[in-house]
N, C-alpha and C positions, 0 to 999 in steps of 0.2 A: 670686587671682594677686598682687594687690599686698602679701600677707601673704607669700607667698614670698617677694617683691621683699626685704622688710623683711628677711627672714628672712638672707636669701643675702647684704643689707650688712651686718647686725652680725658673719656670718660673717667677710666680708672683713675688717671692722674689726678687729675682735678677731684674725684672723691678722697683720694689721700691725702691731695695738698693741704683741704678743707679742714679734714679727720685731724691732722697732724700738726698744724699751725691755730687752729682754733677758731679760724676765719671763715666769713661766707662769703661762700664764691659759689654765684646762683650757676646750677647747672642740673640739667636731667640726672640726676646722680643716684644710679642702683645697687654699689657695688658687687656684692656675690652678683649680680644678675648680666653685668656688665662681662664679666671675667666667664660666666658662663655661656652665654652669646660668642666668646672663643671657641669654646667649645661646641657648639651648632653646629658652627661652620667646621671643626675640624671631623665633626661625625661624619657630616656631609662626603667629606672631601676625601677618611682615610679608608670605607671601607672603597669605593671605586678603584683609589690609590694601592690596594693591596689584592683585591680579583684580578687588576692586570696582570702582576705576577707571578701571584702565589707561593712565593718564595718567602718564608722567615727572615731568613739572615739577610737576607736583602732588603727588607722590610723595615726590621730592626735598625738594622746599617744604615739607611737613611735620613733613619727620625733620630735614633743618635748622632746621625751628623750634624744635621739641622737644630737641636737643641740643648745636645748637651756641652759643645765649646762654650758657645757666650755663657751658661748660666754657671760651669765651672769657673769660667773668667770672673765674675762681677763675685762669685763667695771670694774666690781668692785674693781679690783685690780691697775690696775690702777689708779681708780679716788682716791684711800686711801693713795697706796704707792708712787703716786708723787708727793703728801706733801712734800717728803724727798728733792725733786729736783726745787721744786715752789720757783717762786723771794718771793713768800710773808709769813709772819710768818703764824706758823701752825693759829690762831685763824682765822687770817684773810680769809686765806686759806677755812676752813672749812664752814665759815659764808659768803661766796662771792657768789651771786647771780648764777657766773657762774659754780661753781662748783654742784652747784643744778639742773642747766639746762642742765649743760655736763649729769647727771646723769639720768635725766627725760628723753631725747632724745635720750640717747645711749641705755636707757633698755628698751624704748617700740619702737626699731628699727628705730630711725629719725635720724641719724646720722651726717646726713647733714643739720640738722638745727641748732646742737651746735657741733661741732665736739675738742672743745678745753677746756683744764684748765685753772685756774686760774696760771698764772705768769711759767706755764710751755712750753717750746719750741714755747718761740715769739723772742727771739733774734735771728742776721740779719746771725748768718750762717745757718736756717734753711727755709727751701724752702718754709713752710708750716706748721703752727700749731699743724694741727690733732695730738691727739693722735694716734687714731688707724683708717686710711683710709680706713681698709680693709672693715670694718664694714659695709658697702653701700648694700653690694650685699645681706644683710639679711630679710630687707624690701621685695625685688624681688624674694627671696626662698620661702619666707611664700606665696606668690602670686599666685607661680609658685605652691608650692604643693597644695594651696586650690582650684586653678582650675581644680584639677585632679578630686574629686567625683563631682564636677559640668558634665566638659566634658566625665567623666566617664558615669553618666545618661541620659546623652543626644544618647548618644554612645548605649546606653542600650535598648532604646526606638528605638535608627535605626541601628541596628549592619552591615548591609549590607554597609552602609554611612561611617559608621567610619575612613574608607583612606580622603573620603571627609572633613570629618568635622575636622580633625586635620590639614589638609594640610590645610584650610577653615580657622582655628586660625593662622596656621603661617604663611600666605598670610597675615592675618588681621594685625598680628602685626608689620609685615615688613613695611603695608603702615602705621600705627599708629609711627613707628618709623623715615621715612622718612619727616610726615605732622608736629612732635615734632622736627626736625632736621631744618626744612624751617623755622618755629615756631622762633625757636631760632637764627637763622640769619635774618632774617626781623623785628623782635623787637629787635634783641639786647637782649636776655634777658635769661641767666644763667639757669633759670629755667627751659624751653621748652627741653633744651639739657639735663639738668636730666632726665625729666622724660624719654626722647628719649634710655637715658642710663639704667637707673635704672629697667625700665620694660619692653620698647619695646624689645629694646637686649636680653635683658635675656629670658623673654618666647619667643622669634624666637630659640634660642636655645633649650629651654626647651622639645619645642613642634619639633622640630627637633630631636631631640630624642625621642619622641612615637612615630612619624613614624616609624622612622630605625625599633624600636621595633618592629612595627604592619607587616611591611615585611619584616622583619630579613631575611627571608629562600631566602628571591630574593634576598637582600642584600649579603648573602650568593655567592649566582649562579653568581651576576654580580662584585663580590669583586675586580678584580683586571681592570677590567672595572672604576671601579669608582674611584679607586684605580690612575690609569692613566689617566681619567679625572680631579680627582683632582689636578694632577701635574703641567696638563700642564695650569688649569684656574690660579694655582700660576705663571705659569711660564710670562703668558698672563696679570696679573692681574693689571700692572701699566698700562695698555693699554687700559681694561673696564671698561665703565661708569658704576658710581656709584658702582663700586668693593664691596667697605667696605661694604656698604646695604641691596645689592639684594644675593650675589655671597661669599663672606668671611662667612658669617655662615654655607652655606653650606659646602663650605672646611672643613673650621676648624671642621664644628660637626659631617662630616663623617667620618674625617680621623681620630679622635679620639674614634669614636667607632671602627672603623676599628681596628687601632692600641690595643684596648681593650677588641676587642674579636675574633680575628683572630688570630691562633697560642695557642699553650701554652708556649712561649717564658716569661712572669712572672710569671707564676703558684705557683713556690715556695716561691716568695716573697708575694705574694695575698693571701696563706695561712694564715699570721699574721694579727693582729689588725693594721687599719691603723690610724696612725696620722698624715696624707697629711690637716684633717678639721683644726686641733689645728694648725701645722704649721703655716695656713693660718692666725687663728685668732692673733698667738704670733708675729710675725713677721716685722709688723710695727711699733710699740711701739719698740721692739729692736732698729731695724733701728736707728730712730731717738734719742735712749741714744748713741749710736754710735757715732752719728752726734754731741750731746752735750760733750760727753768725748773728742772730736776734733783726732777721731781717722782718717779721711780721709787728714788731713793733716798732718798724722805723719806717715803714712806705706802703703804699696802698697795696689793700689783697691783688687790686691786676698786676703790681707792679712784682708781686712776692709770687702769680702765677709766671710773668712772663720769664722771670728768674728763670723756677723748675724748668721752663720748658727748654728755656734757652742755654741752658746745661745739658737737659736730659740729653736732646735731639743729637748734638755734635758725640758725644758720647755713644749714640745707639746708631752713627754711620760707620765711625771707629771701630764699635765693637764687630758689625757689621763687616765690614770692608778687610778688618786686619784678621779678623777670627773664623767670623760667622760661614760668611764667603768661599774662603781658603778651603774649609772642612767640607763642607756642602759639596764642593767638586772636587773633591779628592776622589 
Protein backbone atom coordinates (compact mmCIF):
# COMPACT_ATOMS: atom_id res chain seq x y z
CA UNK A 1 0.00 0.00 0.00
CA UNK A 2 2.62 2.55 0.73
CA UNK A 3 3.88 1.80 -2.92
CA UNK A 4 0.65 3.11 -3.97
CA UNK A 5 0.87 5.90 -1.55
CA UNK A 6 4.33 6.72 -3.46
CA UNK A 7 2.80 6.08 -6.68
CA UNK A 8 -0.52 8.42 -6.38
CA UNK A 9 2.26 11.58 -5.01
CA UNK A 10 4.50 11.44 -7.96
CA UNK A 11 1.16 11.44 -9.76
CA UNK A 12 0.11 14.46 -8.03
CA UNK A 13 3.47 15.98 -8.39
CA UNK A 14 4.09 15.62 -11.73
CA UNK A 15 0.26 16.99 -12.59
CA UNK A 16 1.26 20.25 -10.64
CA UNK A 17 4.70 20.52 -11.92
CA UNK A 18 3.01 20.31 -15.48
CA UNK A 19 -0.12 22.76 -14.30
CA UNK A 20 2.40 25.28 -12.90
CA UNK A 21 5.42 25.46 -15.14
CA UNK A 22 3.49 25.17 -18.42
CA UNK A 23 5.34 22.24 -19.47
CA UNK A 24 4.41 18.65 -20.80
CA UNK A 25 5.57 16.06 -18.89
CA UNK A 26 3.71 12.94 -20.36
CA UNK A 27 2.23 11.17 -17.51
CA UNK A 28 -1.23 9.21 -16.52
CA UNK A 29 -2.29 12.50 -15.00
CA UNK A 30 -5.84 12.62 -13.10
CA UNK A 31 -5.61 15.08 -10.72
CA UNK A 32 -8.81 15.31 -8.44
CA UNK A 33 -8.70 11.46 -9.19
CA UNK A 34 -5.26 10.96 -8.18
CA UNK A 35 -5.69 12.70 -4.68
CA UNK A 36 -8.97 10.93 -4.30
CA UNK A 37 -7.55 7.29 -4.76
CA UNK A 38 -5.88 8.72 -1.09
CA UNK A 39 -8.78 8.55 -0.07
CA UNK A 40 -9.94 4.86 -1.08
CA UNK A 41 -7.38 3.73 0.60
CA UNK A 42 -7.96 5.78 3.74
CA UNK A 43 -11.85 4.54 3.67
CA UNK A 44 -10.44 1.22 3.52
CA UNK A 45 -8.19 1.37 6.28
CA UNK A 46 -10.12 4.11 8.91
CA UNK A 47 -13.27 2.32 9.45
CA UNK A 48 -11.36 -1.23 10.62
CA UNK A 49 -8.85 1.37 12.26
CA UNK A 50 -11.69 2.77 14.63
CA UNK A 51 -14.15 -0.79 15.32
CA UNK A 52 -10.87 -2.02 17.01
CA UNK A 53 -11.35 0.57 19.49
CA UNK A 54 -14.12 2.41 19.61
CA UNK A 55 -12.81 4.95 21.34
CA UNK A 56 -13.26 8.87 19.90
CA UNK A 57 -10.60 10.46 21.67
CA UNK A 58 -8.39 8.06 20.70
CA UNK A 59 -9.46 7.91 17.40
CA UNK A 60 -9.24 11.51 17.07
CA UNK A 61 -5.78 11.61 18.97
CA UNK A 62 -4.35 9.60 16.43
CA UNK A 63 -5.16 11.03 13.08
CA UNK A 64 -4.27 14.39 14.74
CA UNK A 65 -1.16 13.03 15.51
CA UNK A 66 -0.43 11.69 12.16
CA UNK A 67 -1.58 14.76 10.24
CA UNK A 68 -1.85 17.72 11.71
CA UNK A 69 2.24 18.50 12.75
CA UNK A 70 3.59 18.37 9.17
CA UNK A 71 0.68 20.27 7.66
CA UNK A 72 0.80 22.97 10.48
CA UNK A 73 4.71 22.83 9.77
CA UNK A 74 4.70 23.55 5.91
CA UNK A 75 1.69 26.66 6.51
CA UNK A 76 4.00 28.08 8.98
CA UNK A 77 6.95 27.80 7.21
CA UNK A 78 6.09 29.12 4.45
CA UNK A 79 4.06 32.10 5.66
CA UNK A 80 7.73 33.13 7.73
CA UNK A 81 10.21 32.09 5.10
CA UNK A 82 8.72 33.73 2.19
CA UNK A 83 9.42 37.02 3.56
CA UNK A 84 12.89 36.26 1.97
CA UNK A 85 11.16 35.96 -1.67
CA UNK A 86 8.05 38.80 -1.10
CA UNK A 87 8.01 42.19 -3.43
CA UNK A 88 7.40 43.79 -0.11
CA UNK A 89 9.98 44.87 2.70
CA UNK A 90 9.89 42.53 5.69
CA UNK A 91 7.75 45.15 7.93
CA UNK A 92 5.36 45.53 5.55
CA UNK A 93 5.39 42.01 4.91
CA UNK A 94 4.58 40.98 8.31
CA UNK A 95 1.93 43.86 9.24
CA UNK A 96 -0.16 43.09 5.66
CA UNK A 97 -3.69 42.18 6.34
CA UNK A 98 -3.01 39.36 3.95
CA UNK A 99 -0.47 37.69 5.52
CA UNK A 100 -2.79 37.36 8.50
CA UNK A 101 -5.48 35.88 6.63
CA UNK A 102 -3.00 33.67 4.47
CA UNK A 103 -2.46 32.35 8.12
CA UNK A 104 -5.93 32.32 9.74
CA UNK A 105 -7.31 30.18 6.53
CA UNK A 106 -4.53 27.99 6.07
CA UNK A 107 -4.39 26.67 9.89
CA UNK A 108 -8.02 26.24 10.46
CA UNK A 109 -8.24 24.30 6.93
CA UNK A 110 -9.96 27.27 4.50
CA UNK A 111 -7.45 27.19 2.13
CA UNK A 112 -9.43 28.42 -0.56
CA UNK A 113 -10.53 31.37 0.93
CA UNK A 114 -6.87 33.02 1.27
CA UNK A 115 -4.67 30.83 -0.49
CA UNK A 116 -1.83 33.67 -1.12
CA UNK A 117 1.09 35.98 0.37
CA UNK A 118 1.62 39.16 0.51
CA UNK A 119 3.88 40.15 -2.79
CA UNK A 120 4.71 36.57 -3.19
CA UNK A 121 4.28 34.47 -6.74
CA UNK A 122 1.77 37.16 -8.42
CA UNK A 123 4.01 37.98 -11.20
CA UNK A 124 2.82 37.08 -14.86
CA UNK A 125 5.01 33.74 -15.25
CA UNK A 126 3.10 32.11 -12.69
CA UNK A 127 -0.17 30.38 -13.51
CA UNK A 128 -1.48 31.08 -10.11
CA UNK A 129 -0.72 32.52 -6.72
CA UNK A 130 -1.30 29.71 -4.27
CA UNK A 131 1.15 28.99 -2.20
CA UNK A 132 0.54 25.63 -1.37
CA UNK A 133 -2.66 24.13 -3.66
CA UNK A 134 -2.35 21.14 -2.20
CA UNK A 135 -3.82 22.17 1.03
CA UNK A 136 -7.79 21.84 -0.27
CA UNK A 137 -8.08 18.13 0.30
CA UNK A 138 -7.60 18.76 4.39
CA UNK A 139 -10.88 20.41 4.94
CA UNK A 140 -12.48 16.97 3.01
CA UNK A 141 -10.20 14.44 5.36
CA UNK A 142 -11.34 15.79 8.59
CA UNK A 143 -14.90 15.24 7.01
CA UNK A 144 -14.27 12.12 5.84
CA UNK A 145 -12.68 10.83 9.17
CA UNK A 146 -15.50 12.48 11.52
CA UNK A 147 -18.15 10.71 9.66
CA UNK A 148 -16.74 7.40 10.42
CA UNK A 149 -17.85 7.13 14.46
CA UNK A 150 -21.07 8.72 13.15
CA UNK A 151 -21.59 5.98 10.34
CA UNK A 152 -19.83 3.78 12.51
CA UNK A 153 -23.03 3.99 15.16
CA UNK A 154 -25.64 3.93 12.95
CA UNK A 155 -23.79 0.69 11.68
CA UNK A 156 -23.85 -0.53 15.30
CA UNK A 157 -27.58 -0.09 15.82
CA UNK A 158 -28.18 -2.24 12.17
CA UNK A 159 -25.19 -4.36 11.66
CA UNK A 160 -27.26 -6.57 9.20
CA UNK A 161 -27.72 -2.97 6.93
CA UNK A 162 -24.29 -1.99 6.91
CA UNK A 163 -23.50 -2.99 3.00
CA UNK A 164 -26.72 -0.73 2.80
CA UNK A 165 -26.02 2.02 4.52
CA UNK A 166 -22.42 2.75 3.21
CA UNK A 167 -23.38 1.98 -0.40
CA UNK A 168 -26.65 4.49 0.89
CA UNK A 169 -23.72 7.42 1.71
CA UNK A 170 -22.03 6.78 -1.51
CA UNK A 171 -25.10 6.75 -3.75
CA UNK A 172 -25.88 9.99 -1.60
CA UNK A 173 -22.81 11.73 -2.30
CA UNK A 174 -22.54 11.03 -5.82
CA UNK A 175 -26.09 12.84 -6.30
CA UNK A 176 -24.85 15.63 -3.84
CA UNK A 177 -21.97 15.98 -6.23
CA UNK A 178 -23.77 15.88 -9.54
CA UNK A 179 -26.82 18.64 -7.91
CA UNK A 180 -23.19 21.01 -6.81
CA UNK A 181 -21.88 20.23 -10.42
CA UNK A 182 -25.44 21.69 -12.22
CA UNK A 183 -25.19 24.20 -9.30
CA UNK A 184 -22.12 25.51 -10.69
CA UNK A 185 -22.99 25.62 -14.44
CA UNK A 186 -26.42 27.24 -14.24
CA UNK A 187 -25.21 30.10 -11.82
CA UNK A 188 -22.11 30.45 -13.07
CA UNK A 189 -20.68 30.41 -9.75
CA UNK A 190 -17.14 28.95 -8.63
CA UNK A 191 -18.45 28.08 -5.56
CA UNK A 192 -21.15 25.18 -6.25
CA UNK A 193 -17.99 23.44 -8.13
CA UNK A 194 -15.88 23.42 -4.83
CA UNK A 195 -17.99 22.23 -2.88
CA UNK A 196 -18.80 19.49 -5.65
CA UNK A 197 -14.85 19.04 -5.41
CA UNK A 198 -14.01 19.48 -2.01
CA UNK A 199 -16.53 16.97 -0.36
CA UNK A 200 -18.73 15.36 -2.85
CA UNK A 201 -15.57 13.70 -4.61
CA UNK A 202 -13.71 13.01 -1.83
CA UNK A 203 -16.27 10.88 0.52
CA UNK A 204 -17.70 9.10 -2.82
CA UNK A 205 -14.15 7.78 -2.53
CA UNK A 206 -13.90 7.64 1.02
CA UNK A 207 -16.83 5.60 1.48
CA UNK A 208 -15.90 3.54 -1.58
CA UNK A 209 -13.29 2.31 0.34
CA UNK A 210 -15.57 0.90 3.43
CA UNK A 211 -17.26 -1.04 1.21
CA UNK A 212 -14.28 -2.89 -0.63
CA UNK A 213 -13.38 -3.22 3.07
CA UNK A 214 -16.76 -4.46 4.36
CA UNK A 215 -16.56 -7.22 1.46
CA UNK A 216 -13.01 -7.61 1.05
CA UNK A 217 -13.22 -11.56 0.92
CA UNK A 218 -15.88 -11.34 -2.37
CA UNK A 219 -13.52 -8.68 -3.44
CA UNK A 220 -10.98 -11.21 -3.01
CA UNK A 221 -13.11 -14.19 -5.19
CA UNK A 222 -14.20 -11.76 -7.84
CA UNK A 223 -10.61 -9.80 -8.20
CA UNK A 224 -9.65 -10.31 -11.59
CA UNK A 225 -13.36 -10.05 -12.66
CA UNK A 226 -13.20 -6.55 -11.53
CA UNK A 227 -10.04 -6.42 -12.43
CA UNK A 228 -11.22 -6.68 -16.33
CA UNK A 229 -14.23 -4.83 -15.82
CA UNK A 230 -12.32 -2.12 -14.69
CA UNK A 231 -10.31 -2.14 -18.13
CA UNK A 232 -12.59 -2.26 -20.28
CA UNK A 233 -15.08 0.81 -18.48
CA UNK A 234 -11.58 2.74 -19.17
CA UNK A 235 -11.20 1.42 -22.23
CA UNK A 236 -15.29 2.55 -22.89
CA UNK A 237 -15.02 5.57 -20.95
CA UNK A 238 -14.82 8.57 -23.53
CA UNK A 239 -18.07 6.86 -24.79
CA UNK A 240 -20.31 6.94 -21.18
CA UNK A 241 -22.45 9.49 -20.07
CA UNK A 242 -21.28 11.21 -17.29
CA UNK A 243 -18.02 8.89 -16.90
CA UNK A 244 -16.27 11.37 -14.49
CA UNK A 245 -19.39 11.02 -11.82
CA UNK A 246 -21.24 7.94 -11.79
CA UNK A 247 -18.28 5.35 -13.20
CA UNK A 248 -14.39 7.08 -12.74
CA UNK A 249 -14.60 6.55 -8.74
CA UNK A 250 -15.34 3.50 -9.19
CA UNK A 251 -12.32 2.50 -11.36
CA UNK A 252 -10.10 4.54 -10.04
CA UNK A 253 -11.07 3.24 -6.11
CA UNK A 254 -11.03 -0.29 -7.15
CA UNK A 255 -8.16 -0.53 -9.05
CA UNK A 256 -6.25 1.00 -6.32
CA UNK A 257 -7.10 -1.06 -3.71
CA UNK A 258 -6.77 -3.89 -5.96
CA UNK A 259 -3.28 -2.75 -6.80
CA UNK A 260 -2.72 -2.46 -2.92
CA UNK A 261 -3.65 -5.51 -1.66
CA UNK A 262 -3.29 -8.00 -4.15
CA UNK A 263 0.03 -9.63 -4.27
CA UNK A 264 3.00 -8.93 -2.25
CA UNK A 265 4.78 -7.37 -5.12
CA UNK A 266 5.69 -3.97 -2.52
CA UNK A 267 6.05 -5.75 0.70
CA UNK A 268 9.48 -4.62 1.22
CA UNK A 269 9.15 -1.17 0.39
CA UNK A 270 5.77 -0.92 2.83
CA UNK A 271 7.84 -2.21 5.57
CA UNK A 272 9.35 1.37 6.01
CA UNK A 273 7.82 4.63 7.26
CA UNK A 274 6.04 6.42 4.59
CA UNK A 275 6.59 9.88 3.44
CA UNK A 276 4.17 9.69 0.19
CA UNK A 277 1.73 12.40 3.24
CA UNK A 278 4.70 14.99 3.46
CA UNK A 279 5.52 14.53 -0.23
CA UNK A 280 2.23 15.57 -0.90
CA UNK A 281 2.15 18.59 1.58
CA UNK A 282 6.10 19.79 0.28
CA UNK A 283 5.58 19.80 -3.23
CA UNK A 284 3.67 22.70 -4.29
CA UNK A 285 5.46 25.40 -2.77
CA UNK A 286 8.51 23.76 -4.48
CA UNK A 287 7.02 23.88 -7.76
CA UNK A 288 6.27 27.31 -7.83
CA UNK A 289 10.15 28.52 -6.42
CA UNK A 290 10.93 26.57 -9.50
CA UNK A 291 8.78 28.57 -11.62
CA UNK A 292 10.25 31.84 -9.83
CA UNK A 293 14.18 30.86 -10.20
CA UNK A 294 12.69 30.74 -14.14
CA UNK A 295 14.17 27.24 -14.07
CA UNK A 296 11.44 26.03 -16.99
CA UNK A 297 12.85 28.31 -19.31
CA UNK A 298 16.25 27.33 -18.89
CA UNK A 299 16.61 23.27 -18.99
CA UNK A 300 14.49 20.53 -20.02
CA UNK A 301 11.02 19.65 -18.48
CA UNK A 302 12.87 16.08 -17.01
CA UNK A 303 15.35 18.31 -15.83
CA UNK A 304 12.74 20.95 -14.17
CA UNK A 305 10.83 17.47 -12.82
CA UNK A 306 14.02 16.03 -11.43
CA UNK A 307 14.57 19.46 -9.52
CA UNK A 308 10.89 19.24 -7.76
CA UNK A 309 11.51 16.03 -6.78
CA UNK A 310 14.88 16.31 -5.64
CA UNK A 311 13.74 19.12 -3.19
CA UNK A 312 10.40 17.78 -2.47
CA UNK A 313 11.81 14.18 -1.26
CA UNK A 314 14.73 15.41 1.32
CA UNK A 315 12.15 17.86 2.68
CA UNK A 316 9.26 15.24 3.20
CA UNK A 317 12.11 12.69 5.22
CA UNK A 318 12.89 15.93 7.36
CA UNK A 319 9.59 16.77 7.78
CA UNK A 320 9.04 13.20 8.53
CA UNK A 321 11.73 12.24 10.78
CA UNK A 322 11.94 15.77 12.81
CA UNK A 323 8.04 16.28 13.14
CA UNK A 324 5.85 13.79 11.72
CA UNK A 325 7.50 10.76 13.55
CA UNK A 326 8.06 12.43 16.92
CA UNK A 327 4.01 13.13 17.28
CA UNK A 328 2.95 9.83 15.87
CA UNK A 329 4.55 8.10 18.96
CA UNK A 330 3.96 10.35 21.38
Amino acid sequence: MNVVRYYLSLCVLIAHTSVLTGLDIPWIQRGVVDVGCFFAISGFLMFPSFQKRESLRHYIGRRAKRILPPYFLIVLLCAFSFVLISDLPTADYFTSADFWKYLAANLTFLNFIHPDLPGVFDGPEFVMSAVNGSLWTMKGEWVCYMSVPLAYYVVKKHPRQAGAIFTGIFVSMILVRLVFLHLAVVRNSEFYAIIAKQFGTLLVFFYLGAIINLYFPLFLRLKWWILGFDFLVLLLSDHIPYYDVLLQPVVAGTLVIWFSMIGKWGAKLSRHDSVSYDIYLYHFPVVQLVVLWGLPQKVSPLMVLLTVIGITVPFAFLSWNLIGKRFKNS
